[in-house]
C-alpha positions as CSV (number, residue, x, y, z in Angstrom):
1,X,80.1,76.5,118.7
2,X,80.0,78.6,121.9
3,X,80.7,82.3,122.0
4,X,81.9,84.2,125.4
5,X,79.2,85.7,127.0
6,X,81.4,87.4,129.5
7,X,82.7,89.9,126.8
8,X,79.8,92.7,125.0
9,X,80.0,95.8,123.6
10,X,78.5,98.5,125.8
11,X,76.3,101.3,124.6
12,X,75.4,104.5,126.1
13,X,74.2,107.8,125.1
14,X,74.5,111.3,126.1
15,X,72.5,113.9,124.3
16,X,74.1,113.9,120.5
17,X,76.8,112.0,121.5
18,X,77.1,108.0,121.9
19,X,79.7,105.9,123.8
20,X,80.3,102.1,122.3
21,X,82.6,100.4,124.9
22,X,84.6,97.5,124.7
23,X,84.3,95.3,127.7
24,X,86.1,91.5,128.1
25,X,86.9,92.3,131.8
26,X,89.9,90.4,132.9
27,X,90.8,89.5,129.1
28,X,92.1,93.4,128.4
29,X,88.8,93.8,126.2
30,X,89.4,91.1,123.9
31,X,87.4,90.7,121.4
32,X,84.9,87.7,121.0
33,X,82.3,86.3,118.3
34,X,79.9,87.4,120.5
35,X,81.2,91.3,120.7
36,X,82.3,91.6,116.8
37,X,78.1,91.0,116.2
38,X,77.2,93.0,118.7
39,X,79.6,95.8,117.5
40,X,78.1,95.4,114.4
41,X,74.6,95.6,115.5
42,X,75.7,98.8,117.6
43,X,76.7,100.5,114.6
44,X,73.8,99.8,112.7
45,X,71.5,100.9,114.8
46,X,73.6,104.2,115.4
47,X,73.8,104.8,111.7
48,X,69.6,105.1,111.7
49,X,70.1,107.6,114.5
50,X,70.0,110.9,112.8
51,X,69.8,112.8,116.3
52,X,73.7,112.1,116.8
53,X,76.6,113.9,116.1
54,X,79.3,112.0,117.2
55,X,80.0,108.6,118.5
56,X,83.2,107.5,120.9
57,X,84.6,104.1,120.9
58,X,86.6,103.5,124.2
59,X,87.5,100.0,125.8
60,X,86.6,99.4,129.3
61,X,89.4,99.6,132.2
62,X,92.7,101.3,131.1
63,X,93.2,99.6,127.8
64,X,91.2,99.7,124.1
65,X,91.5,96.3,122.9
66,X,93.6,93.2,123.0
67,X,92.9,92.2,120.0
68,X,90.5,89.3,118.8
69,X,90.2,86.5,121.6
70,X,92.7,83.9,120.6
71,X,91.3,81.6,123.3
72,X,87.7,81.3,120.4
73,X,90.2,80.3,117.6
74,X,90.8,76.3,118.1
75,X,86.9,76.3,117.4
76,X,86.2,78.8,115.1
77,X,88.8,78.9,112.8
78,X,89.6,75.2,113.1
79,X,89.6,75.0,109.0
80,X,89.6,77.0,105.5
81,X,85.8,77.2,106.1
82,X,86.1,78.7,110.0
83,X,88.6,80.2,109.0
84,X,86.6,82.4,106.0
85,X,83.5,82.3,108.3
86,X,85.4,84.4,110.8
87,X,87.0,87.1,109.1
88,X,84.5,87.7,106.2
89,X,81.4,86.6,108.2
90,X,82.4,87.8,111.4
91,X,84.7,90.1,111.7
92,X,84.2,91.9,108.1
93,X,81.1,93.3,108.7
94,X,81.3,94.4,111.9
95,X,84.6,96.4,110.8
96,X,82.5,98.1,107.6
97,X,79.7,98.9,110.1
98,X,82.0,101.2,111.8
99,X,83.4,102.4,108.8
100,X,80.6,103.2,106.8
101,X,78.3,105.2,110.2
102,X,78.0,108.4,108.6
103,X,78.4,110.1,112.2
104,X,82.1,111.0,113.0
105,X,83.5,108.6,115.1
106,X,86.3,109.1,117.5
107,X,88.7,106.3,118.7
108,X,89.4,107.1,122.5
109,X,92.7,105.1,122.9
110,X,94.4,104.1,126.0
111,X,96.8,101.4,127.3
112,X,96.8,98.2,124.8
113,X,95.5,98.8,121.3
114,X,96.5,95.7,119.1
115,X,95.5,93.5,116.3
116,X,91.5,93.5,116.1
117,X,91.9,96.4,118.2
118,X,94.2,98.4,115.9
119,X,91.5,97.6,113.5
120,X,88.6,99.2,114.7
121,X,90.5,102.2,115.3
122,X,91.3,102.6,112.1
123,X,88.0,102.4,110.9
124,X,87.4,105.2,113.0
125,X,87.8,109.2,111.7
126,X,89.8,110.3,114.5
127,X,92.1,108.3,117.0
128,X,93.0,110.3,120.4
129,X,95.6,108.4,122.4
130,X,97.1,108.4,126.0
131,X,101.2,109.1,125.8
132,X,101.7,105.1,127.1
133,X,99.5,103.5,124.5
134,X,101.0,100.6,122.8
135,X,99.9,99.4,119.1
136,X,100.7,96.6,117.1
137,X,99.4,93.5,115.1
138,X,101.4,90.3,116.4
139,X,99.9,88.4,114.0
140,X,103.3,86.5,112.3
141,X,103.6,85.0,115.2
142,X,100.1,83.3,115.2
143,X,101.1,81.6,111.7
144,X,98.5,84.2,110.0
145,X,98.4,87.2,107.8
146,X,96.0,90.2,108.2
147,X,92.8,90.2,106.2
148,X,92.1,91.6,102.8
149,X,88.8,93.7,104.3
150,X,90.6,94.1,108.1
151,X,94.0,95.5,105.8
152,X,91.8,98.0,104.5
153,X,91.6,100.6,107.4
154,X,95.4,100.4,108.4
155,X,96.4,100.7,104.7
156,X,94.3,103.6,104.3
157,X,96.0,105.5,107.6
158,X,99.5,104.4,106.9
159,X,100.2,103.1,103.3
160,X,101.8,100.5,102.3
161,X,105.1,100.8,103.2
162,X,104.7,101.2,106.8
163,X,101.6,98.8,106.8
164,X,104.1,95.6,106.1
165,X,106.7,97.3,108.5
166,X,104.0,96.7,110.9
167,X,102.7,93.0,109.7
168,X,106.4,91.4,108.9
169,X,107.7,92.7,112.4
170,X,105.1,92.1,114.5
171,X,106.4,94.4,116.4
172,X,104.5,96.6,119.6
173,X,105.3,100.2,119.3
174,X,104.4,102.9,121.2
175,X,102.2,106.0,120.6
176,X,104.9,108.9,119.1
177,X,106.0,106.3,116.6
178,X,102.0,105.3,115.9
179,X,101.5,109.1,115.4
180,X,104.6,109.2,112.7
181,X,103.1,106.4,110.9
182,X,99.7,108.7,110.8
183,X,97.7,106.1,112.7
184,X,96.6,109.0,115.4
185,X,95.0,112.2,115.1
186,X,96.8,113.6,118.6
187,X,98.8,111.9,121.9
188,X,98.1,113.6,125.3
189,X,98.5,112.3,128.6
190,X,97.5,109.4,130.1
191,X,95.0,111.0,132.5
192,X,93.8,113.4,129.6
193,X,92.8,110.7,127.4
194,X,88.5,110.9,128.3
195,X,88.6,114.8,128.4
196,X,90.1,115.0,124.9
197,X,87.9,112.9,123.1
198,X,85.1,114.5,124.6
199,X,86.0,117.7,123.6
200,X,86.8,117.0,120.3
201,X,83.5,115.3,120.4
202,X,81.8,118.1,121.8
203,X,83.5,120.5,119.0
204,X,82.1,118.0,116.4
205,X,78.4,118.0,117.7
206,X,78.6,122.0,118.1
207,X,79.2,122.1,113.5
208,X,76.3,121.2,111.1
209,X,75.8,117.3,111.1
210,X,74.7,117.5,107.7
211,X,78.1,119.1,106.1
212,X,79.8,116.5,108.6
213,X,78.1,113.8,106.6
214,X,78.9,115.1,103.3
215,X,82.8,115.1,104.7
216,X,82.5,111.6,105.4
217,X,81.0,110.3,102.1
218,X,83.0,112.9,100.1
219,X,86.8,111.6,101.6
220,X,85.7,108.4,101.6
221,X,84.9,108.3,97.7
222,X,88.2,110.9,96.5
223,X,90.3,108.7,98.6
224,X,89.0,105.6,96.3
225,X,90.0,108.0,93.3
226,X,88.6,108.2,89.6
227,X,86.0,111.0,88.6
228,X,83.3,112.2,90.3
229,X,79.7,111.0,88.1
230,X,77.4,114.1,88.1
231,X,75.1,112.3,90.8
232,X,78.3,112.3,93.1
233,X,78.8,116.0,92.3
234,X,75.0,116.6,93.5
235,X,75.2,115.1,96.6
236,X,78.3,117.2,97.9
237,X,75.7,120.3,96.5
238,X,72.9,118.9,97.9
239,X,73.6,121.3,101.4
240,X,73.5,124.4,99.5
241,X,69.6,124.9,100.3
242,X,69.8,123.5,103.4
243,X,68.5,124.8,106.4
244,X,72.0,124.2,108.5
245,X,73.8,126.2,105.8
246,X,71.8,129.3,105.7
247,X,72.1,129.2,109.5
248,X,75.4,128.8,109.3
249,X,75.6,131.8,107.6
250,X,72.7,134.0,109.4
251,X,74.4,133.3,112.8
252,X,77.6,134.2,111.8
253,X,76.7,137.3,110.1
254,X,74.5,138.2,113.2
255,X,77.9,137.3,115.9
256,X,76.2,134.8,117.2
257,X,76.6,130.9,118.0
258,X,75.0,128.6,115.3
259,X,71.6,126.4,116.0
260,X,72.2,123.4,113.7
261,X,69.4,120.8,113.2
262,X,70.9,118.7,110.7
263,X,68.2,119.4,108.0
């Protein structure tokens, strides 16, 4: 089977912070076989980074994603076995790549934002969108439902309620009622969209990485609920003799700005 070689997933960096890009020009950054491995490959490498503070996902053009590129389907999800190949093989891990980079990642969101698109936002910690961003997952009318491990993310954000308002619909919604269904962090304007997210990137990377971290793994298990075990307990401690947390504390009793190395 061939995969599109005209869409990839772009990667830059900047200091601390990384930039993962979306690009399917012409096809409003719709996502291929090619792009979910390389996404997932981005994000793995990212995750062994420990250098970085923050990463941005942003599509390429005016709009985030288009969701998965329906134009691969006919050949690689032409049975049950396609069919398993591509969302659990596929599409699964790239998903729990994002999910699971213990940097904060940031969604940058503008114009279209549906389906597999909708879905990588949501594995995202924050989501910053333009005011004229759409959102949605079409799927119903593709014959399909949504994905146990792709359902994960938007069930998480939204519950379950709203989650089947927005799979038996099928509707496309813009960004206030996106916001009420807590799928984004904050709306601005359209031309604000770039300068947002990199100041709420640049606010991450300025706090200790290593209590970042912690944040991450923390929500992510509460969220799954159940008691902690004792080893959970001494990972959330294990900052206390850190060197970021005694800086933390020396600058600000000394009035001044924090040095943070992540150790």
């Amino acid at each position: 089977m061939t995969e599109d070689v005209t869409g990839r997933v772009r990667l830059e960096r900047e200091g601390a912070l990384a930039w993962v890009t979306l690009s399917h020009p012409g096809r409003l950054n719709a996502i291929t076989v090619g792009m979910w491995r390389e996404l997932q490959d981005v994000f793995t490498q990212l995750a062994a980074d420990d250098a970085l503070r923050c990463v941005i996902v942003r599509g390429e053009g005016g709009n985030f994603a288009a969701g998965a590129d329906i134009r691969e389907f006919p050949a690689q999800r032409a049975d049950m076995a396609g069919v398993q190949r591509y969302h659990r093989d596929i599409l699964a891990p790239a998903l729990r790549a994002v999910a699971q980079c213990p940097h904060p990642v940031i969604a940058q969101i503008e114009g279209v934002c549906v389906g597999g698109g909708l879905e990588i936002a949501s594995q995202c910690d924050l989501r910053i969108a333009g005011a004229s961003a759409r959102f949605g997952v079409p799927i119903n009318r593709l014959g399909f439902p949504m994905a146990p491990d792709e359902m994960r993310g938007l069930l998480a954000l939204a519950g379950r309620a709203a989650t089947l308002a927005i799979l038996l619909e099928g509707r496309v919604f813009g960004a206030e009622e996106a916001q009420g269904l807590g799928l984004l962090t904050r709306i601005v304007a359209d031309d604000q969209v770039a300068e947002a997210t990199r100041g709420s990137a640049d606010r991450i990377a300025q706090g200790a990485p290593l209590a970042a971290r912690i944040n991450k793994r923390l929500s992510a298990r509460l969220a799954q609920g159940g008691a902690l075990t004792e080893d959970e307990y001494q990972d959330y401690f294990s900052y206390a003799e850190s060197r970021d947390h005694k800086e933390g504390v020396r600058a600000f009793l000394a009035g001044v700005d924090p040095s943070f190395s992540g150790d």
